[in-house]
N, C-alpha and C positions, 0 to 999 in steps of 0.2 A: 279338592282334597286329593293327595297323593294316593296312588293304589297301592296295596298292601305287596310286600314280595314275591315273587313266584319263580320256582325253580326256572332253571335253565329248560329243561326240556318243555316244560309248558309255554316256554316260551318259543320255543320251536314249532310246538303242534297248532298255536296259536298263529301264527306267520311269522313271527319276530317283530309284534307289534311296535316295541320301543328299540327300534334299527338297531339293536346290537350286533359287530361284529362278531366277524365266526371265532376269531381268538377269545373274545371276550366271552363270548357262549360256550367255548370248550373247556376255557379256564374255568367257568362256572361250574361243568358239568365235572370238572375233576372234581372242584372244591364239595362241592353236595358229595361226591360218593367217598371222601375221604373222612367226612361226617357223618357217613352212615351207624347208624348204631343197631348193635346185636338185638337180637331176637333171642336170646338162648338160654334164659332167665327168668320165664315168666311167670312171676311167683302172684299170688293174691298178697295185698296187704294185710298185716294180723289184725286191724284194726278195721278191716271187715265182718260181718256178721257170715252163720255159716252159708246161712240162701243164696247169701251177694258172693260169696267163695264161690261158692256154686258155679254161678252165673259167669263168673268172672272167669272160672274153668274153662266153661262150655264155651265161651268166646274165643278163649286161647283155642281152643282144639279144633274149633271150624278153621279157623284164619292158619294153622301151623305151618300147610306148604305155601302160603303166602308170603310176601312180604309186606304187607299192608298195617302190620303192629307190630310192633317192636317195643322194648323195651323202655324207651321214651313215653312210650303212652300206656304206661302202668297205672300212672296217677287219675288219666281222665277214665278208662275202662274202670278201674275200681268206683268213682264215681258216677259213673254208668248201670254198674253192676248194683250198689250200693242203691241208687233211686232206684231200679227196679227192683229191689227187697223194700223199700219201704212206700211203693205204691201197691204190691201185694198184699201187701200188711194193711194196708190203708182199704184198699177193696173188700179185704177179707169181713173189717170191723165195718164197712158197708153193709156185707152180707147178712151181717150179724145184729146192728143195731137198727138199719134203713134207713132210708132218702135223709127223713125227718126225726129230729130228738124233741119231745114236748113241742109240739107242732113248730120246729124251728129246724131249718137245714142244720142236715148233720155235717160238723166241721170236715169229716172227712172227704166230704165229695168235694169241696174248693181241694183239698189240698190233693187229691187224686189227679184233677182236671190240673192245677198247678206242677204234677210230678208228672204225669204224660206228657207236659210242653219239655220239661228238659232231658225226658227221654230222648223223645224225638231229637234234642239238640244232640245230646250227647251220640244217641244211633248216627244220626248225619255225618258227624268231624269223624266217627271212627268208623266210616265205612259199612255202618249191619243195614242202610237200607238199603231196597232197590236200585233207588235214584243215583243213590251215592256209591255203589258195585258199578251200577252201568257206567256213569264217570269215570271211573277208576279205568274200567276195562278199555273204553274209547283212548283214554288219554295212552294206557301201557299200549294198545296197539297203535296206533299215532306215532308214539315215540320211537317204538322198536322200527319204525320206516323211516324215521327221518336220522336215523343212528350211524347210518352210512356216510353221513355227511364230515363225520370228523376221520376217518381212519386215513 
């Protein structure tokens, strides 16, 4: 099976696994930053609830001197934001009603343990966990050394 894309520069810090020449790698690296898109806009969707607004705030305003979200990833951050207001919601009515309804699991705990998994997915693609900061950070220091190689 074919590998999925990966920028020019990762393909640099990687060694230039698939022998691309350095034109082709430079061309690359123009083409990426010609498509880079603003950060300058980053609004909640209205179609957020106000917790995930919230949420979706407080993401923006860690990440602002970054460049790590942009406005391209509005869609999945709201998303993000959005399952985290409705696993709160879902722990809360844990809180409140327990494990068990008439000796029967309370629906809520599948769909809790079901909205933690795509937390975590959604945290991972956009950078809020450790794993996925430390990545980040390897890769931008990686790259800013191997950046000499085109001037």
């Amino acid at each position: 099976m074919p590998r999925t894309a990966q920028s020019a520069m990762l393909h640099l810090i990687e060694g230039n696994p698939n022998n691309k020449t350095k034109k082709e790698l430079h061309k690359r690296i123009k083409n990426e930053q010609e498509m880079a898109v603003s950060a300058k806009n980053m609004k909640a969707p209205e179609w957020l609830s106000t917790g995930a607004k919230k949420e979706f705030k407080r993401i923006v305003e860690l990440f602002k001197g970054t460049s790590v979200l942009n406005e391209a990833d509005i869609a999945e951050l709201a998303l993000y934001a959005d399952t985290i207001s409705e696993y709160k919601a879902a722990n809360n009515r844990l809180k409140k009603n327990g494990r068990s309804i008439d000796g029967k699991p309370n629906p809520d705990l599948r769909l809790k343990m079901q909205l933690g998994e795509k937390i975590d997915k959604y945290a991972r693609s956009l950078g809020l966990t450790p794993t996925a900061r430390a990545s980040l950070a390897i890769n931008k220091e990686e790259s800013k050394a191997g950046d000499d190689d085109f001037e």
